[in-house]
Every structure is written in structure tokens, then in C-alpha cells.
Kinemage of the C-alpha trace (Angstrom):
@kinemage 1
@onewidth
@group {chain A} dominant
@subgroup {mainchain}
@vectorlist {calphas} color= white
{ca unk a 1} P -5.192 -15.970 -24.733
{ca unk a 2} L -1.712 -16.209 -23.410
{ca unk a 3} L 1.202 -14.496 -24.948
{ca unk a 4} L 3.832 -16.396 -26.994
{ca unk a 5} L 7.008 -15.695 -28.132
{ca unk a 6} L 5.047 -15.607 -31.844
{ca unk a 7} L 4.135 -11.997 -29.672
{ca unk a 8} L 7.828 -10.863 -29.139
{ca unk a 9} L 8.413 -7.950 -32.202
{ca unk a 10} L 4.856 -6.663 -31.066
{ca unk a 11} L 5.682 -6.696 -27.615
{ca unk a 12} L 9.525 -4.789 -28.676
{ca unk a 13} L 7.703 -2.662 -30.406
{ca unk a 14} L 5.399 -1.542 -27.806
{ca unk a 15} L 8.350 -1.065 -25.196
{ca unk a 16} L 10.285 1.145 -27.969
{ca unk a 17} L 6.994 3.634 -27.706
{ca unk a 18} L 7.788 4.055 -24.213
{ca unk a 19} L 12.001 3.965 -25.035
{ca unk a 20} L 12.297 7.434 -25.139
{ca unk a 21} L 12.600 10.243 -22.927
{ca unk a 22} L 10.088 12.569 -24.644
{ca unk a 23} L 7.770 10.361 -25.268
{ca unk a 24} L 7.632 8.785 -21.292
{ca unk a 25} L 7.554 12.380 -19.920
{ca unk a 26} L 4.704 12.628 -21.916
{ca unk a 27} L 2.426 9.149 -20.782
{ca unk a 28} L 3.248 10.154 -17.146
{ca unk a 29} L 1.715 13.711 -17.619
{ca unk a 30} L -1.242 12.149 -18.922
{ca unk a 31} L -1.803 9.878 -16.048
{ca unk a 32} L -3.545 12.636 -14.114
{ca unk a 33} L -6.828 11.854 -16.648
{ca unk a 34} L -7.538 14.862 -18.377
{ca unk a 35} L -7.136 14.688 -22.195
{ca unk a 36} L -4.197 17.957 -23.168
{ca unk a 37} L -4.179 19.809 -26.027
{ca unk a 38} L -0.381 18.605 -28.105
{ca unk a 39} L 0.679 22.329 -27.307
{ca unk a 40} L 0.247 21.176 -23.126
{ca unk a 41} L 2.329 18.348 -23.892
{ca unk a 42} L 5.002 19.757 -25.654
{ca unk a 43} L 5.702 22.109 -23.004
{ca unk a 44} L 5.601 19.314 -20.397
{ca unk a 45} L 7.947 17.517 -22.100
{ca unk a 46} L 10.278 20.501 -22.263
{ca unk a 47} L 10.261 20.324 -26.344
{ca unk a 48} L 9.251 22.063 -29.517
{ca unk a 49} L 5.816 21.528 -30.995
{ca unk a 50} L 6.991 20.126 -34.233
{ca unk a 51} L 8.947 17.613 -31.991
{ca unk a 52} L 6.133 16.777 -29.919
{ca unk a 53} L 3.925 16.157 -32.643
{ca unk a 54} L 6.147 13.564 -34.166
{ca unk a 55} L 6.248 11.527 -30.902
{ca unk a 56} L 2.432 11.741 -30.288
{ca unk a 57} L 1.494 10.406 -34.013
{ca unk a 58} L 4.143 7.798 -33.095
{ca unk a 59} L 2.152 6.985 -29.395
{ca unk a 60} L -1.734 7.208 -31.240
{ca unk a 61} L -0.500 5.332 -34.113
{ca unk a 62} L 1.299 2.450 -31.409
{ca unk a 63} L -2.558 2.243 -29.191
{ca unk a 64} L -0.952 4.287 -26.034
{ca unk a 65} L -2.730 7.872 -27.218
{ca unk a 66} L -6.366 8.207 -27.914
{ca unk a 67} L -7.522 11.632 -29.788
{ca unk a 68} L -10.011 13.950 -31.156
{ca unk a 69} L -10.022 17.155 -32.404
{ca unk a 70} L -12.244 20.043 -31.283
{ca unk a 71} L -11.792 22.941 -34.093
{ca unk a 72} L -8.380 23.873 -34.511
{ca unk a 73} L -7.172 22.023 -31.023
{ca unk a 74} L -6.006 18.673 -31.126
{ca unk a 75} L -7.005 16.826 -27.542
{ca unk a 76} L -4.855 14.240 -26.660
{ca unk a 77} L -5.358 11.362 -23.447
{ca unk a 78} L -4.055 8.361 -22.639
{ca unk a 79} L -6.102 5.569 -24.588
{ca unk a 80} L -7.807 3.615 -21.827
{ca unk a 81} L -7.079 2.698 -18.042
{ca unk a 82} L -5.297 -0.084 -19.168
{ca unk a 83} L -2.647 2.408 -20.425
{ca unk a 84} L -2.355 4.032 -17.148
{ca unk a 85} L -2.013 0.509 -15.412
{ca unk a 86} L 0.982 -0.138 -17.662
{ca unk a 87} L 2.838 3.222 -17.239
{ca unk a 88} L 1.992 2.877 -13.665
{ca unk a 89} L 3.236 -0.446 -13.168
{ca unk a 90} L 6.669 0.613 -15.112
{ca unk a 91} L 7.189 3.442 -12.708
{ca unk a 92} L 6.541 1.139 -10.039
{ca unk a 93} L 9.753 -0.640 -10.700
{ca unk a 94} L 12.322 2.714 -11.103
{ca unk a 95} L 14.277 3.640 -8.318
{ca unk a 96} L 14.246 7.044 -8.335
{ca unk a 97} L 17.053 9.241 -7.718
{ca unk a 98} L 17.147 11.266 -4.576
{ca unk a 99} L 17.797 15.033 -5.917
{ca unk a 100} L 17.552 18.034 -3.609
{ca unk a 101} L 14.828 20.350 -4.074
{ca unk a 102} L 15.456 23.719 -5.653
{ca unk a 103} L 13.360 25.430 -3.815
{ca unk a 104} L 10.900 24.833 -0.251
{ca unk a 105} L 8.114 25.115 -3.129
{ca unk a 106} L 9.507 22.509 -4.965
{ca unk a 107} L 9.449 20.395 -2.087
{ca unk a 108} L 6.171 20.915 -1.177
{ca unk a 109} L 4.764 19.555 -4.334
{ca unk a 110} L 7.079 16.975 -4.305
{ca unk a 111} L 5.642 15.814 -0.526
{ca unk a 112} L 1.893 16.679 -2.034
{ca unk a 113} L 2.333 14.215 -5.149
{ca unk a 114} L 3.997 11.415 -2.907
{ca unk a 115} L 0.822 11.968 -0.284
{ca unk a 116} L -1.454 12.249 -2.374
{ca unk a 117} L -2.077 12.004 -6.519
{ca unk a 118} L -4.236 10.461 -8.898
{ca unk a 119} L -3.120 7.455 -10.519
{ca unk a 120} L -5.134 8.054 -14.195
{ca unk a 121} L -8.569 7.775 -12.093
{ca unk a 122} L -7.653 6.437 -8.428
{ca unk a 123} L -6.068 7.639 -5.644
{ca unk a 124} L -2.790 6.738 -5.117
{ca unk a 125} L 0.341 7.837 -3.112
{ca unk a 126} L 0.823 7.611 0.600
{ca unk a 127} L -3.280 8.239 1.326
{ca unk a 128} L -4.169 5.803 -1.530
{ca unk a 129} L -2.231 3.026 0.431
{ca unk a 130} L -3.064 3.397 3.733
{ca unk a 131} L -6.857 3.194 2.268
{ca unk a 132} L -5.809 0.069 0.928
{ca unk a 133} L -4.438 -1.366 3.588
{ca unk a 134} L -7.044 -0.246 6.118
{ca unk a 135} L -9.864 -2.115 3.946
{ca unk a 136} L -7.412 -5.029 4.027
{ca unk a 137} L -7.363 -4.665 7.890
{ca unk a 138} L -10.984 -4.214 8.702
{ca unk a 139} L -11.948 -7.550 6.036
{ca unk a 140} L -13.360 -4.992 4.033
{ca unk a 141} L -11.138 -6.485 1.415
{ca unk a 142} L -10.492 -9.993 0.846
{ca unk a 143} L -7.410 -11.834 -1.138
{ca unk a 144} L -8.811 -15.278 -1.329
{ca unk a 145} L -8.789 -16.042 -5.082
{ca unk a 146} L -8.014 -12.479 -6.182
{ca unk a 147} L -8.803 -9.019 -4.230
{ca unk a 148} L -12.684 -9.105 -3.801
{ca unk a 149} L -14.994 -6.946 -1.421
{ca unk a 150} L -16.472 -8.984 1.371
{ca unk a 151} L -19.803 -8.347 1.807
{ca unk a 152} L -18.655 -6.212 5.184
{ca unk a 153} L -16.874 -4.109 2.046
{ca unk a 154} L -20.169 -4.010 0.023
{ca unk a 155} L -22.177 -2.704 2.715
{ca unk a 156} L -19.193 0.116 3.012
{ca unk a 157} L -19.262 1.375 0.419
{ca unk a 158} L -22.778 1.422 0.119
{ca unk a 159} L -22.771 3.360 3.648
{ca unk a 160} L -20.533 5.602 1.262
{ca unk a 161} L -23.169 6.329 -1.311
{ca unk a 162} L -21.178 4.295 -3.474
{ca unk a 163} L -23.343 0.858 -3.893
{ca unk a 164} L -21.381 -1.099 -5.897
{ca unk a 165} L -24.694 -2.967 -8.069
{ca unk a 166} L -24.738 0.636 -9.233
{ca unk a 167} L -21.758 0.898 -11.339
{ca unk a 168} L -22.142 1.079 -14.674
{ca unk a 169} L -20.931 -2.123 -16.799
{ca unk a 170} L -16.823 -2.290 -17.780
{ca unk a 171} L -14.262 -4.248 -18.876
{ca unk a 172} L -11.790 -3.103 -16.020
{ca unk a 173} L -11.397 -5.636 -13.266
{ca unk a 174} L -13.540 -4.576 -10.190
{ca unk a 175} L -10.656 -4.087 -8.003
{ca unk a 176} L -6.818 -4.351 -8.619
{ca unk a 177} L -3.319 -4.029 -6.902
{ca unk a 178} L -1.432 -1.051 -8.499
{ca unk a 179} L 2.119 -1.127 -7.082
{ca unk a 180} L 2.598 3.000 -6.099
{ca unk a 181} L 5.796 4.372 -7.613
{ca unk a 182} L 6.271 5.983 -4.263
{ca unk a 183} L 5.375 3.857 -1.781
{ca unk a 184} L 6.641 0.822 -3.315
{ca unk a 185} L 3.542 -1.018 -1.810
{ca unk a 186} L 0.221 -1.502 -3.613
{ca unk a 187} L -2.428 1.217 -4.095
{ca unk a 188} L -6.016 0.048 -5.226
{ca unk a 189} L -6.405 0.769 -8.872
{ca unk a 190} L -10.216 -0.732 -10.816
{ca unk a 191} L -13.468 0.152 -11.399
{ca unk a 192} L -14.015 0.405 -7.597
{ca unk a 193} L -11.231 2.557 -7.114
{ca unk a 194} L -12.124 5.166 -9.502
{ca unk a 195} L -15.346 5.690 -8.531
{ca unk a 196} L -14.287 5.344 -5.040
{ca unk a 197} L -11.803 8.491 -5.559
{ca unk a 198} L -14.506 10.240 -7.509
{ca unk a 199} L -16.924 9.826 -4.084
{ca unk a 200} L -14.552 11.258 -2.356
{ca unk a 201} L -14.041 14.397 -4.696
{ca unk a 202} L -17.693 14.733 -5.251
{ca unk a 203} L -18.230 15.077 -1.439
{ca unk a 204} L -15.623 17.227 -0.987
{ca unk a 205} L -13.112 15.768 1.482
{ca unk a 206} L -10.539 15.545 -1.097
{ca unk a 207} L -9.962 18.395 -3.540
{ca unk a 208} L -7.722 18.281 -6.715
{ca unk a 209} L -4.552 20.492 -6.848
{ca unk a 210} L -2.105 21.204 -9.433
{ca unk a 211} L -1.509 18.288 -11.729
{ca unk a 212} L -2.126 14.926 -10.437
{ca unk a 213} L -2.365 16.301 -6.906
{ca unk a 214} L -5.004 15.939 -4.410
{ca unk a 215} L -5.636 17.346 -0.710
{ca unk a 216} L -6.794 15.970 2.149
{ca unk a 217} L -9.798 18.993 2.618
{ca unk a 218} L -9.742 20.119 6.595
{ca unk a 219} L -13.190 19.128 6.583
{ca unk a 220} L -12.725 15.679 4.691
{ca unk a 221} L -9.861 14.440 6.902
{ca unk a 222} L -12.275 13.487 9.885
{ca unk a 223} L -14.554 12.210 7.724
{ca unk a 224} L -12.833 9.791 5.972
{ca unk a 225} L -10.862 8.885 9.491
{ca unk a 226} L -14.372 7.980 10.620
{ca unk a 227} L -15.416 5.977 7.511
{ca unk a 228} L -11.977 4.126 7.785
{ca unk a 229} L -11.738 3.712 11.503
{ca unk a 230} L -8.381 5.259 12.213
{ca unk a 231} L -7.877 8.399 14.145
{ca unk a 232} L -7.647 11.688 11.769
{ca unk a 233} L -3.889 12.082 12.929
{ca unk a 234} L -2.885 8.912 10.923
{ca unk a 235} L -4.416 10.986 7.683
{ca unk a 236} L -2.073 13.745 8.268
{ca unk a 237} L 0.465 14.498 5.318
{ca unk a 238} L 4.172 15.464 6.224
{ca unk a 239} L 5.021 18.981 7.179
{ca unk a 240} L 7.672 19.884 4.514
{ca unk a 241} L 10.444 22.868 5.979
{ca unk a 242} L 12.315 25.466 4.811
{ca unk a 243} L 15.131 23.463 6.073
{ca unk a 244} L 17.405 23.553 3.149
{ca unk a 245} L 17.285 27.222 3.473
{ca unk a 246} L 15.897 27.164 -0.395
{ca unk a 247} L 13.623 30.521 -1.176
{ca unk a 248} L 9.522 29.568 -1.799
């Protein structure tokens, strides 16, 4: 079904859930996966509990939120993937403004998150798009009527350990473009994708840092040079300096 205008005061009030400043700091904290507890979310949103609980009745109540309570903790997520696609997306299209980093540590995990994050359950930043593109490159990936694998693809990720008959049944679209709030360029986001990013965790040649971060693991970076084809120097992440003078 197409939307119509008849879907206009649904569709303003959806974009009002995401029209404040509270309640978008909170969505983007949540696009790292893991389901926070409302006292978490508060403090990432730099406001009082009895503020943040307003705003995340308002996001459950409005479909973004999905929770469930475990004793006296309330455990809060983002409702499905299709969530994360849409908060994703919106970043996508902010311009960010340059700001200089307060400290070297500060821009360190600044240069981490833009190499490499999770996008709700893929991989995204710089790493997630070269992946993407390299599959594009090697036919691995094919755009005629929508991105597909090619049966080159299916027996790669099946060389992987990641056969692709294997994946349990979903609603999510195999294999999407997710445009990378970074990069400006698209990441791969999908069913694929996030088990894809969850074969690479499991076999240990990425690692998850703090937040929606994830490393390149010394041991991983040849190994997924090989299973892409590119030399392990193209994997490398930037080298952030102390050349602002800021203290670590």
C-alpha cells in the first residue's frame, strides 16, 4: 500500500516524535542494539529521569521504543530494524558541524565511530563502505532490479560460514543501501548485513568497543583483506594526533 496524503497527520505526528532534542539523542544512542535501562538513557541524553521518562512513554506509545520490564528495571530498545533504518536514514541527510575536539581522546573516538560503528545490527562507517563497495567491485553484489547477491556472492559468503539458505525467516529485505551519516555513501544495512557483521564478531576479527564502536582486531584485519581481495593496508583506520595539543 502506498501512502496518501489521507496519511499526512500520522506521518506529522511521527516526525514530531523525533522533533525534539531529547528525544533524538535518545533513538541515536539506541542504534548501537542493546536494549538500556531509562536510567542509561537519561544520562545519555544529558537530562533528569523524570524528564526522560516523559519522552520515552511519548517514543513507546508513538511505535519508535519497544519495552519490557525485568523486576524493578525498565529495558528500553529501539522497536525493530526498521526503526534504526529510519533514524539512520535521517542522519544520513544532516550536515554535521565541524567542532574541534576537546581533547586527543575525544578525537580518537570520534575517528573510531566514523571507521567503524554499528548501524543498529550492521557495520557501518568507513569499513562498512568499503565492504560494500568491494562486493560491488568483485560482482559479489549485483544492482540489476534491486541489490541482490550473485551467485559468485552466495558462494562467499558461504566460504564465510555464513550460507545464506541458512538464515532464519524475516521480514527485513535481504540486503539494503543504508546511506552512512559519515561517509555520505551507502553502507549495506538487511538481513545479510547483520548476520554478516555478527560473522565477523563471532570470529573475532572485529571486536566491539565503547558504544556503537567496533575495531578492526590485529588478527582480523588480514583476514578479512583476504576474504575481500584488497591488501590489509586499505583496512587501516586513520592515525588520529595529538596535534591540537589537547591533553588525553
Amino acid at each position: 500500500m502506498h501512502p496518501t496524503t489521507a496519511d499526512a497527520p500520522a506521518l506529522a505526528q511521527l516526525a514530531a516524535l523525533l522533533a525534539d532534542t531529547t528525544r533524538a539523542r535518545i533513538c541515536l544512542a539506541l542504534l548501537d542494539g542493546r536494549a538500556w535501562t531509562a536510567g542509561e538513557l537519561a544520562r545519555a541524553a544529558g537530562v533528569a529521569a523524570s524528564t526522560a521518562s516523559d519522552h520515552l512513554s511519548r517514543l513507546v506509545d508513538g511505535g519508535l521504543l519497544a519495552q519490557e520490564r525485568q523486576g524493578r528495571h525498565r529495558y528500553l530498545r529501539l522497536a525493530d530494524p526498521s526503526v534504526a533504518q529510519l533514524i539512520e536514514d535521517l542522519a544520513g541527510r544532516v550536515v554535521p558541524e565541524p567542532a574541534p575536539a576537546r581533547s586527543l581522546r575525544v578525537a580518537r573516538a570520534t575517528a573510531a565511530l566514523a571507521y567503524a560503528r554499528t548501524c543498529y545490527d550492521h557495520l557501518a562507517g568507513r569499513l562498512g563502505v568499503l565492504v560494500h563497495d568491494t562486493l560491488l567491485d568483485r560482482g559479489l553484489l549485483d544492482r540489476a532490479g534491486g541489490l541482490t547477491l550473485t551467485p559468485a556472492g552466495l558462494d562467499w559468503c558461504a566460504d564465510l560460514g555464513l550460507p545464506v539458505a541458512t538464515l532464519p525467516p524475516t521480514r527485513r529485505p535481504l540486503l539494503r543501501d543504508c546511506l552512512d551519516w559519515t561517509e555520505r555513501r551507502p553502507h549495506l544495512s538487511g538481513a545479510l548485513a547483520a548476520a554478516l557483521c555478527g560473522r565477523l564478531l563471532d570470529l573475532g576479527w572485529l571486536a566491539r568497543g565503547d558504544g556503537r564502536i567496533v575495531r578492526l582486531t590485529p588478527a582480523g584485519a588480514p583476514e578479512l583483506a583476504a576474504a575481500l581481495g584488497v591488501p590489509t593496508a586499505t583496512l587501516a583506520p586513520p592515525v588520529t594526533g595529538n596535534a591540537g595539543g589537547g591533553r588525553a
